[in-house]
C-alpha positions, -999 to +999 in steps of 0.1 A: +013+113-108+003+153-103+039+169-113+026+204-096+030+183-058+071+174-064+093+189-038+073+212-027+043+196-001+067+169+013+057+165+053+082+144+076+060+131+101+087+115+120+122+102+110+118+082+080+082+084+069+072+114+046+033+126+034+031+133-004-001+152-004-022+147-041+014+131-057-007+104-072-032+109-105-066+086-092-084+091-126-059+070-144-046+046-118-083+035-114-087+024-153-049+008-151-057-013-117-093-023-134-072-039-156-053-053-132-080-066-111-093-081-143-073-108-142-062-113-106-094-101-088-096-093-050-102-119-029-104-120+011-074-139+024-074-155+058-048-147+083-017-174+100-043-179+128-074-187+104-095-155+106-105-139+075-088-103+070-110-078+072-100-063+034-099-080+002-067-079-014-049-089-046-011-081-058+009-076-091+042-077-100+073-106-098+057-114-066+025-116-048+023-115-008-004-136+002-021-149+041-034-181+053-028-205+080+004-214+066+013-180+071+026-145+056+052-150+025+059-140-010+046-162-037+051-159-080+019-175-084-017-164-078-030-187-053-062-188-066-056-190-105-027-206-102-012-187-130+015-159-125+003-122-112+001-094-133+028-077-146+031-043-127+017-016-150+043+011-159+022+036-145+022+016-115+064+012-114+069+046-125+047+066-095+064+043-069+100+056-084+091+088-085+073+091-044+104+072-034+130+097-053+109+126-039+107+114-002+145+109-004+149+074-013+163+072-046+169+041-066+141+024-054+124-004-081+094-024-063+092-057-077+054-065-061+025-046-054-002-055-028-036-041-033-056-036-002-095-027-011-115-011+019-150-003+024-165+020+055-163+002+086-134-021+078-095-015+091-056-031+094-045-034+123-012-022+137+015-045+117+050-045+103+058-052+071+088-077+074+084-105+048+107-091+026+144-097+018+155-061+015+153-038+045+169-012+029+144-002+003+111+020+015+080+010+014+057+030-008+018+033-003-005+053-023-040+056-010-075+061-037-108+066-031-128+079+005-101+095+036-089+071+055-065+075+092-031+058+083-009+055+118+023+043+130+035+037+161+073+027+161+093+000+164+076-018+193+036-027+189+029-005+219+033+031+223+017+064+211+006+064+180+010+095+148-018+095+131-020+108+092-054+117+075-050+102+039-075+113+012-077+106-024-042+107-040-018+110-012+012+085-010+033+080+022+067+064+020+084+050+047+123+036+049+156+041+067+147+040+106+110+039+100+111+010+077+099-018+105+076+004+120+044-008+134+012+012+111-018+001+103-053+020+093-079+032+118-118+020+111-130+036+080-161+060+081-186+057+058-180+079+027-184+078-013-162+091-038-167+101-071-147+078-090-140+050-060-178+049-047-179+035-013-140+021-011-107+030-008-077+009-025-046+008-012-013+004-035+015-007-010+051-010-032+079-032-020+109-045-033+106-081-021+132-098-036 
């Protein structure tokens, strides 16, 4: 986390979701989630209908949220290892406290954290995030590596869209009338990064349980 961006660069975009411009420290979340990805590495799930998704993905945490064609869910185990996911890294736990206390949603402790990894030319489509039990806490997602166009919609799929230009190190946090909103990410352009190269990764915090 970059102390210097606290309480002073928060943007409300609309009730409920709020830009943390640079909160987040890339240099060291990239060595802590190569760890990570060490020992539950990203892997291209498929989706309740059977077409691949168009990221790779992987999770830490109590929980893991994982897609195929017997649908969207929670799991404690990696899929593919079989073995439990990673612990979430303090680092990890401790930057999804903090964006959460800063955007105004205090008390929040995530208990599973999806990676997304992108490369230019791949997207998410507009989506809720509704597999968890508890509404009430925000969802927290920190994007690293090339810009990317985060938007959301509302509560209804259809409708005009806010879009949010993300680069390296900016976290948004959504909760409290925004927290079923429809987002998703726009088509990535092709880009390299110093640290990231070609990709973006995408922490999303929940509390699941």
């Amino acid at each position: 986390m970059k102390t210097e961006s606290l309480f002073n660069e928060n943007i409300e975009i609309c009730p409920g979701v709020i830009h943390l411009p640079a909160f987040a420290d890339s240099a060291q979340l990239h060595s802590v989630l190569q760890e990570v990805l060490q020992r539950a590495p990203l892997r291209q799930m498929q989706t309740s209908r059977g077409f691949p998704m168009s990221v790779r993905t992987s999770n830490c945490g109590e929980v893991g949220w994982v897609s195929d064609r017997r649908g969207y869910r929670y799991t404690q185990t990696d899929p593919v290892s079989e073995q439990a996911w990673p612990d979430m890294p303090q680092a990890f736990s401790s930057l999804a406290q903090q964006a959460a206390q800063t955007a105004g949603f205090p008390g929040f402790v995530p208990d599973a954290c999806l990676i997304n990894h992108y490369v230019p030319g791949t997207q998410m489509g507009a989506h809720q995030d509704k597999d968890e039990q508890d509404f009430s806490a925000p969802i927290v997602s920190v994007s690293l590596g090339i810009d990317a166009r985060f938007y959301v919609i509302g509560p209804e799929r259809r409708g005009t869209s806010t879009a949010i230009d993300l680069s390296d190190g900016d976290v948004v946090v959504f909760g409290g009338p925004a927290r079923k909103h429809y987002h998703g990410v726009r088509k990535l352009k092709a880009s390299t990064h110093p640290i990231w190269g070609e990709s973006r990764c995408n922490l999303t915090f929940r509390k699941a349980r």
